[in-house]
C-alpha positions in Angstrom: -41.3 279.0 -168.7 -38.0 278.0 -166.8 -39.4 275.6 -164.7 -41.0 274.0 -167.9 -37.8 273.6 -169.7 -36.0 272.3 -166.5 -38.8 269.9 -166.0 -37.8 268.6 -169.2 -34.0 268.7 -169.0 -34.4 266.8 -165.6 -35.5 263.4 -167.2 -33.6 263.7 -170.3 -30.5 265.1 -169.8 -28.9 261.9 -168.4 -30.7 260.0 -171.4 -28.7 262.4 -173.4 -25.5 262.1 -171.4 -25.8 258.2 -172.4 -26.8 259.0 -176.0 -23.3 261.2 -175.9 -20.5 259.3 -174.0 -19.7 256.7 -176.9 -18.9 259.5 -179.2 -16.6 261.1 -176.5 -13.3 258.9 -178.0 -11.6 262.2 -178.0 -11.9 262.2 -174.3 -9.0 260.3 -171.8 -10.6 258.8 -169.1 -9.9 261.4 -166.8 -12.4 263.9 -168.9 -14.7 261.5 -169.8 -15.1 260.8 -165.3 -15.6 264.8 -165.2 -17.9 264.6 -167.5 -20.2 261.9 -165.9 -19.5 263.6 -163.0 -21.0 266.9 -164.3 -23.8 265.5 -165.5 -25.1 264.3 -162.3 -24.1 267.5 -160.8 -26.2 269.5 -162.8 -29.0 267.1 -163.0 -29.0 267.7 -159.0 -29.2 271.3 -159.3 -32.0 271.1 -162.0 -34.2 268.7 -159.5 -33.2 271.4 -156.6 -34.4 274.0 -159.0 -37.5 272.1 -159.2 -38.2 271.8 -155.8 -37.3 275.8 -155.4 -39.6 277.1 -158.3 -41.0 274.2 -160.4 -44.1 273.2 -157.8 -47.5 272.7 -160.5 -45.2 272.8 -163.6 -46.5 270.2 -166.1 -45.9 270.0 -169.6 -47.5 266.8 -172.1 -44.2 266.0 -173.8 -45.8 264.2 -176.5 -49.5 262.3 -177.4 -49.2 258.4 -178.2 -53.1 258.4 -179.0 -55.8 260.9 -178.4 -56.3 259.6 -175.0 -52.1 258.6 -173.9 -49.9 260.5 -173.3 -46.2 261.1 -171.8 -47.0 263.6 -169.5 -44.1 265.6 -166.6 -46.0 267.0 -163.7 -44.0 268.4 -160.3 -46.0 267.6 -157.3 -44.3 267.2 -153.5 -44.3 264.0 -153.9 -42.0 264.0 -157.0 -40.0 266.3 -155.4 -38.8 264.2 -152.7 -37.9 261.3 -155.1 -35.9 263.6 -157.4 -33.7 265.2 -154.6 -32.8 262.0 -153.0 -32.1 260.3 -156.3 -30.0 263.2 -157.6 -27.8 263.3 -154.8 -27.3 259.6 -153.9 -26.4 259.6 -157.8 -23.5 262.1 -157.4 -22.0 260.0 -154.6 -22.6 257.0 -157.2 -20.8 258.4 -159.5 -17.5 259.8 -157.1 -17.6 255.6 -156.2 -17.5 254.8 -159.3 -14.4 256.6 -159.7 -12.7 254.2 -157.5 -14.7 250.7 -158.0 -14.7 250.8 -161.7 -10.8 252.3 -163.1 -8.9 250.1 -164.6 -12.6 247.9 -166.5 -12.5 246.7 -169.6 -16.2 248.2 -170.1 -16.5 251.7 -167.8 -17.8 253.4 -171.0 -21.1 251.1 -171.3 -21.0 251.3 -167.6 -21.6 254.9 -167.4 -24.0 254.5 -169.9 -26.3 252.3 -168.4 -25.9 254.3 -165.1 -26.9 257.5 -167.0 -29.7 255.2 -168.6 -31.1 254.1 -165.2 -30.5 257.6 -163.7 -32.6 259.2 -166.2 -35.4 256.7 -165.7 -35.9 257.4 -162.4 -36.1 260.6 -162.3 -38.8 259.9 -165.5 -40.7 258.0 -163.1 -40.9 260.5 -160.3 -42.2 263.3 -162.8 -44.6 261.2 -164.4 -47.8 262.9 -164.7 -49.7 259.7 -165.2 -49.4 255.8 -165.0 -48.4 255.4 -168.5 -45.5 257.9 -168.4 -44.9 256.0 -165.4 -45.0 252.4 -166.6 -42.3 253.9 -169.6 -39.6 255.1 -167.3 -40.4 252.0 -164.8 -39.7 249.3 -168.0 -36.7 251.4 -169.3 -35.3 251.4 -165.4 -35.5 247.2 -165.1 -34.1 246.4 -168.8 -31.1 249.2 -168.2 -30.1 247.7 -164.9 -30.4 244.3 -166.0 -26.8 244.4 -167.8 -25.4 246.4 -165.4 -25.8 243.8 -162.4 -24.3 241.1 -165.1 -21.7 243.9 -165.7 -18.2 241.1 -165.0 -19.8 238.8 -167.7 -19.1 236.0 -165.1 -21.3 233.2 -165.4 -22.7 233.8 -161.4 -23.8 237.5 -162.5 -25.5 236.5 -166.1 -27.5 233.8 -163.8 -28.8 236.4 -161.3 -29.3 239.4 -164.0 -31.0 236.3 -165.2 -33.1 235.4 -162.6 -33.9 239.2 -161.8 -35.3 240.1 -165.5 -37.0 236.7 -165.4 -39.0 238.4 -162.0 -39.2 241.9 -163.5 -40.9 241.0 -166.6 -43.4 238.9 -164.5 -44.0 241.4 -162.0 -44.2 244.6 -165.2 -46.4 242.3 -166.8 -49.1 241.6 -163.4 -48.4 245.7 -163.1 -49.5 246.2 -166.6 -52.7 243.7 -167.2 -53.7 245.3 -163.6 -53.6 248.9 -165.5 -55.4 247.8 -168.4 -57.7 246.7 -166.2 -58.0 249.5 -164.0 -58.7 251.2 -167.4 -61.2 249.8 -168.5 -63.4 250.3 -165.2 -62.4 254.1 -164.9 -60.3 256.9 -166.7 -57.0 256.8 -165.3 -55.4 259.9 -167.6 -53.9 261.9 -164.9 -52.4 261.1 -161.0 -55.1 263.1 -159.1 -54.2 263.8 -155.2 -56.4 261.1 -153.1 -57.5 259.1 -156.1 -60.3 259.5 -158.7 -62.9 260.3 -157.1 -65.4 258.6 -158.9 -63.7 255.3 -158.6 -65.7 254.7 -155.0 -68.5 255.0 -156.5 -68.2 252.4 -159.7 -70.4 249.4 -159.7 -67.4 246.9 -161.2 -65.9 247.1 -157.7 -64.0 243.6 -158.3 -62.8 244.6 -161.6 -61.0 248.3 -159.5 -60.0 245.0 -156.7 -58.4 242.6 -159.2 -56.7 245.9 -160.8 -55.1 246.7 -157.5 -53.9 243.5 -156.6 -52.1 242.8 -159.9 -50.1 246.2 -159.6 -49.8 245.9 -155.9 -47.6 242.3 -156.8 -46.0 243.3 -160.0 -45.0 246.7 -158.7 -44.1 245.2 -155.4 -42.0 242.8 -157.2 -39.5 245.3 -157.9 -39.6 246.4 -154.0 -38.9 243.1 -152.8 -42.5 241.8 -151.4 -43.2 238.5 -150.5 -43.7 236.1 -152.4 -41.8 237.9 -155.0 -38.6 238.8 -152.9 -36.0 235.8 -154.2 -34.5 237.9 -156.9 -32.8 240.5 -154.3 -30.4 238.3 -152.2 -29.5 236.8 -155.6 -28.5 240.2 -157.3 -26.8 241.6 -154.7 -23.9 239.9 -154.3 -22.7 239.5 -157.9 -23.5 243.1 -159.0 -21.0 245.8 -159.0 -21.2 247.2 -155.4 -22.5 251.0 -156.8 -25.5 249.3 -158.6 -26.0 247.0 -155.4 -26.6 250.6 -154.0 -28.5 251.3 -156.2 -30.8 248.4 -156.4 -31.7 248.6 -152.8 -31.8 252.5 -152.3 -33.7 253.4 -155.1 -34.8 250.9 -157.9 -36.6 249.1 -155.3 -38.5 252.2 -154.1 -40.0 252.5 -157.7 -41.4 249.5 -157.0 -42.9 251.5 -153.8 -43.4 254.5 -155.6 -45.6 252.6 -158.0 -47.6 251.0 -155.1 -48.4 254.9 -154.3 -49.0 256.1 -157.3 -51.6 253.3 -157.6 -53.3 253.7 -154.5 -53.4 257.8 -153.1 -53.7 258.7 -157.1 -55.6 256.4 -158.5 -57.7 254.1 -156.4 -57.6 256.2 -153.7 -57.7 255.4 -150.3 -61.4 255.9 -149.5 -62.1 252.8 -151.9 -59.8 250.4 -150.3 -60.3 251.3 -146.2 -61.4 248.4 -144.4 -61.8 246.1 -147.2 -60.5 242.8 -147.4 -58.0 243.9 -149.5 -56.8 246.4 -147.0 -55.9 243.8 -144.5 -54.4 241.7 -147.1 -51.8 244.6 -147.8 -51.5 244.9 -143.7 -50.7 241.5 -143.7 -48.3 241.1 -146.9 -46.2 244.0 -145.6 -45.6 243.4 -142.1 -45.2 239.6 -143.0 -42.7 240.5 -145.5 -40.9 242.9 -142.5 -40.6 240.1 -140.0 -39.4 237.2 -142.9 -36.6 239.3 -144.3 -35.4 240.3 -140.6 -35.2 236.4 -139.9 -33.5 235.7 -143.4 -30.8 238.4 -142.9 -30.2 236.9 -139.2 -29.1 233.6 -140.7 -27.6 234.8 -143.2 -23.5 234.4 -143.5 -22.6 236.1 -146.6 -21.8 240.3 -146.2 -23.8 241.7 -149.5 -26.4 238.6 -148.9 -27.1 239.6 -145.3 -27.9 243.3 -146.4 -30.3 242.1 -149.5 -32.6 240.3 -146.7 -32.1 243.3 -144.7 -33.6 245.7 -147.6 -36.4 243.3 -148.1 -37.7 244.3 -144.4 -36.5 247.5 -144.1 -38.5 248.5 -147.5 -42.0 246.8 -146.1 -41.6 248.7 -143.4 -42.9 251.6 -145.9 -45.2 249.2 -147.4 -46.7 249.2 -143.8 -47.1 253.0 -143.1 -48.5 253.3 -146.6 -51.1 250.8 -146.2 -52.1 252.3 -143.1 -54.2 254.8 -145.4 -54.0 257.0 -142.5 -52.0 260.5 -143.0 -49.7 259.8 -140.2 -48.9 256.4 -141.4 -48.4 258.2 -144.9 -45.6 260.5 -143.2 -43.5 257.9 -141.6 -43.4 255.3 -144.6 -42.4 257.9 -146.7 -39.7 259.6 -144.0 -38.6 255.8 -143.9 -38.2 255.5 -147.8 -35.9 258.3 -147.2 -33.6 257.4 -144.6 -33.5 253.9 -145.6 -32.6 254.6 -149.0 -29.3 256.9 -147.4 -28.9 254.1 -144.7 -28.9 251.2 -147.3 -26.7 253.1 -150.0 -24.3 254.1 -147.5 -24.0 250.3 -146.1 -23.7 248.7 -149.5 -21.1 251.0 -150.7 -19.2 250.4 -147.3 -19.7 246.3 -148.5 -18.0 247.1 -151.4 -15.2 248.7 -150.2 -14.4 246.1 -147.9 -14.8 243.4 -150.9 -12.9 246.1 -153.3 -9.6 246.2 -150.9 -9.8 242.5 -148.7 -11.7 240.1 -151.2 -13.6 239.4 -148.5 -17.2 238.9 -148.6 -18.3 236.2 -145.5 -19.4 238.1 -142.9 -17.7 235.7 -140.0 -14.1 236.7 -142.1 -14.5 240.6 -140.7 -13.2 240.0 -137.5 -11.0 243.4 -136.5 -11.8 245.0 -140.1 -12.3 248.1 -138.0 -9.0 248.4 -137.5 -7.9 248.4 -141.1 -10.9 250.2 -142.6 -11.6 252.4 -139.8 -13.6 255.1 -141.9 -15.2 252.4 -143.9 -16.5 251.0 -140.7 -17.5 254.3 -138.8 -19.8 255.0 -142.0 -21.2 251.3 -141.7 -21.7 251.7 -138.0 -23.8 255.0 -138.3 -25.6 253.5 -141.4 -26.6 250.4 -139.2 -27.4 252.7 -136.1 -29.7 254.2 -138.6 -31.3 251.2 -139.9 -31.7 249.7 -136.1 -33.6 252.6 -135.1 -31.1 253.9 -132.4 -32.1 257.7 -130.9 -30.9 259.7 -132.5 -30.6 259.0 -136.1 -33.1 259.0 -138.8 -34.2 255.3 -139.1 -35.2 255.9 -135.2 -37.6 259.0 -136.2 -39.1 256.7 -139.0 -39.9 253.8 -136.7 -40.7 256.0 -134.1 -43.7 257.7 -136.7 -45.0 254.6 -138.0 -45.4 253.0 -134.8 -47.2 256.2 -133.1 -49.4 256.5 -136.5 -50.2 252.4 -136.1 -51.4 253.2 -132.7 -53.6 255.6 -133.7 -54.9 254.6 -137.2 -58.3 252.6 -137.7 -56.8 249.3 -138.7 -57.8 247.1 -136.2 -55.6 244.4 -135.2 -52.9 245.7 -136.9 -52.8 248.9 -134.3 -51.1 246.6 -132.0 -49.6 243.5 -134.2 -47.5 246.3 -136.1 -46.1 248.1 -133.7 -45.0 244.2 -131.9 -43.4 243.3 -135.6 -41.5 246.5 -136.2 -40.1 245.9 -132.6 -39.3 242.5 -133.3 -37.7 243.5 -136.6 -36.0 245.9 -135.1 -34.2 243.8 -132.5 -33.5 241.0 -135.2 -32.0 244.6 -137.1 -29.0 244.9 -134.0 -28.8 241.7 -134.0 -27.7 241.2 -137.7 -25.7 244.5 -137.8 -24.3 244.6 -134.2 -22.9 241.5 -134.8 -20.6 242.7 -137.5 -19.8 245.9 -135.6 -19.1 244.7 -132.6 -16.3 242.1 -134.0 -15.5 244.4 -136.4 -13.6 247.0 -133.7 -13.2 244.5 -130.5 -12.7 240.9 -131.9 -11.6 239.9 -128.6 -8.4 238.9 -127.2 -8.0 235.4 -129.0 -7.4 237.4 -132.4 -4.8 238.1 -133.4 -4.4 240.6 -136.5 -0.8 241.1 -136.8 0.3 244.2 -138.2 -2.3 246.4 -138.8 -2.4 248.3 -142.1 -4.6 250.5 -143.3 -6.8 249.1 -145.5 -9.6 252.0 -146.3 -10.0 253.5 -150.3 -8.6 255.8 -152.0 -10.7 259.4 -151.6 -13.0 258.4 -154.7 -14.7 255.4 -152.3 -14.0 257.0 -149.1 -15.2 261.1 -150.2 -19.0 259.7 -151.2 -19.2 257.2 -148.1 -18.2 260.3 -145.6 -20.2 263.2 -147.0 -23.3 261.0 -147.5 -22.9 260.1 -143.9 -22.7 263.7 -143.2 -25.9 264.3 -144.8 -27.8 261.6 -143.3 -26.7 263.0 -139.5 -27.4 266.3 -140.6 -31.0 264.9 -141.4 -31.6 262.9 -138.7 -30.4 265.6 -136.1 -32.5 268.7 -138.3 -35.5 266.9 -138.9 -38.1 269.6 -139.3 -38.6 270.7 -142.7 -38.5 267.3 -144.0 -41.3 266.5 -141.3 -43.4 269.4 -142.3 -43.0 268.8 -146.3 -44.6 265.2 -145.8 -47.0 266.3 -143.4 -48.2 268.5 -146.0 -48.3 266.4 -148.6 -49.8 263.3 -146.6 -52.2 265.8 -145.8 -52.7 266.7 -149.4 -53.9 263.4 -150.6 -55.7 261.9 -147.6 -58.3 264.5 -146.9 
């Protein structure tokens, strides 16, 4: 009963938070950051609850017909998502702190942020596709005025730009489930996919389906051809929700992708189909064009969008693998990018915060005068290189073991020679800033140096989140065996 009632509370409690906060006027600001604050905290200990005693728990919240409706379910999978949004959002909120005092509009801030919170933890219980769909929608309009959040007319423009690409990916995503729909029964998520799908004569109907939410879901992950909106976001929106965006909104988009394809299609229907190589194809294509965009790229926040757009297909390219191995490292990946990426876009906006400075050739001996800021961007971009031993290295190192050894072909070998080349593009577009960062050679000169770095509410999330994602990289095992299991668990 306990684990029902805290699968509910999960979700909602942050909705509730945001329902709350405007009515808070008796609050100063100082209560009224506790209060956010505890919020976040105790939705962290509810989704750790969860993942302690909450495994099966489902409850149907409510019926919109006889056949829909809004439907909670804990599954592994679920459980991942949950943790790592939970306590990426505490450090969110610490930031915040820091990057926001002092706004005109921090109360609507926090509302949106509970807003968006809440939906993604919504969309990592959802039981089915339609629950899903609800949280998904309620995450894209929520963030849409928080990346506008300055009112300046270069932010409207790109929250502009992004809900224009939302509503047309949401919308492919959508006529693909009706679709999908009308071919099979898609009530539930079921572990490895209806099972009856493989056998339906309206094969192209179940195709078409997949393809529409496979773009409109990939959208939101940053997929080419649908990838534009991202390096356009980035640098306008308020350096949390730039976080954000990349560590987590976009792996809805993912999430969705695997939703559709282990618990609905399932991958029995789509191995070696055409459609199969397209996805191979799309994903490392979309891997090996955002590595080159993020190479020429001079602008700080602008560099790390293109960056996010390869760093997520690598996922998209162990999941499409339909292989169990393949499973496990895109998924181990989605993890330790998201903590890499935060980490590094927080670190951004720090440096923007304190030096206004945002081109990437003006960081020249920035270690020096942000030293912890750039020891947590220099782990985060170890990370996201691949470099023994952190956690983006184990990731890589999965997916291009599990290429080797998964039926796909060509794409056994061309995968493995993309990720390697993405990789190396990786150190080139991070080492780069590093490397000048703390030796910016002898013809600089950087006068008196003073120390530059936060306060404690910017510096406390970027240090103990950098903590964490050692602590992962170097203690590996259980997080190994829980996606092991549950790759194993849908593709039987």
């Amino acid at each position: 009963m306990a684990s029902v009632i805290i699968l509910v509370l999960c979700p909602l409690l942050p909705f509730l938070a945001a329902l709350l906060l405007p009515f808070l006027k008796f609050l100063n600001k100082e209560k009224k950051l506790i209060y956010t604050l505890g919020i976040a905290v105790i939705s962290l200990l509810f989704s750790l609850f969860l993942v302690w005693q909450g495994m099966g728990s489902s409850l149907t919240l409510f019926r919109l017909t006889d056949d829909i409706s809004i439907f909670f379910r804990v599954d592994g999978l679920s459980t991942v998502f949950i943790v790592l949004v939970s306590v990426l959002w505490v450090g969110l909120d610490i930031y915040s702190r820091g990057y926001i005092t002092g706004e005109r509009f921090d109360t609507r801030y926090y509302v949106l942020v509970f807003i968006v919170m809440g939906s993604l933890l919504g969309l990592a219980l959802a039981g089915n596709i339609v629950t899903f769909f609800l949280f998904f929608e309620i995450m894209t309009f929520s963030a849409f005025p928080l990346i506008c959040h300055d009112r300046s007319a270069a932010s409207i423009k790109a929250a502009t730009i992004y809900i224009i690409y939302s509503i047309f990916g949401s919308t492919m995503a959508l006529l693909g489930i009706v679709l999908l729909n009308s071919a099979v029964d898609i009530t539930n998520f079921v572990a490895g996919g209806i099972p009856y799908v493989r056998y339906i004569e309206s094969e192209t109907t179940v195709i078409v389906a997949f393809l529409l939410m496979l773009f409109g879901f990939g959208c939101k992950a940053g997929m080419y051809p649908l990838h534009a909106w991202l390096p356009i976001a980035h640098p306008v929106a308020p350096a949390p929700i730039s976080a954000a965006l990349s560590a987590l909104l976009t792996k809805a988009g993912i999430f969705g992708i695997l939703r559709t394809v282990y618990f609905l299609i399932g991958f029995e229907f789509m191995r070696d189909t055409w459609i199969h190589n397209l996805w191979l194809g799309v994903a490392l294509g979309t891997v090996f064009i955002g590595s080159m965009l993020a190479v020429r790229e001079p602008v700080l926040k602008k560099r790390l969008a293109y960056s996010s757009i390869s760093q997520i297909s690598y996922i998209m390219f162990g999941l499409a693998m339909l292989d169990p191995l393949g499973f496990e490292g895109g998924v181990m990946q989605l993890v330790f990018h998201a903590f890499a990426k935060f980490i590094l876009f927080l670190c951004a906006g720090a440096i923007i915060h304190q030096t206004a400075l945002t081109q990437v050739s003006d960081l020249k001996g920035i270690g020096k005068k942000m030293p912890v800021v750039m020891c947590c961007f220099t782990l985060s971009s170890l990370s996201l290189i691949g470099i023994p031993p952190m956690g983006g290295f184990l990731s890589k190192w999965h997916l291009i073991t599990a290429a080797f050894s998964a039926d796909i072909g060509v794409f056994s070998w061309l995968g493995p020679v993309f990720l390697i080349i993405s990789a190396l593009l990786t150190a080139v577009y991070l080492l780069t800033i590093i490397i000048e960062a703390f030796f910016p050679g002898a013809d600089h000169s950087s006068g008196v140096i003073v120390n530059q770095d936060p306060g404690w509410n910017m510096k406390a999330p970027l240090i103990i989140l950098s903590v964490l994602a050692l602590l992962q990289s170097f203690f590996p095992g259980q997080l190994i065996e829980n996606l092991l299991s549950i790759a194993y668990d849908v593709i039987r």
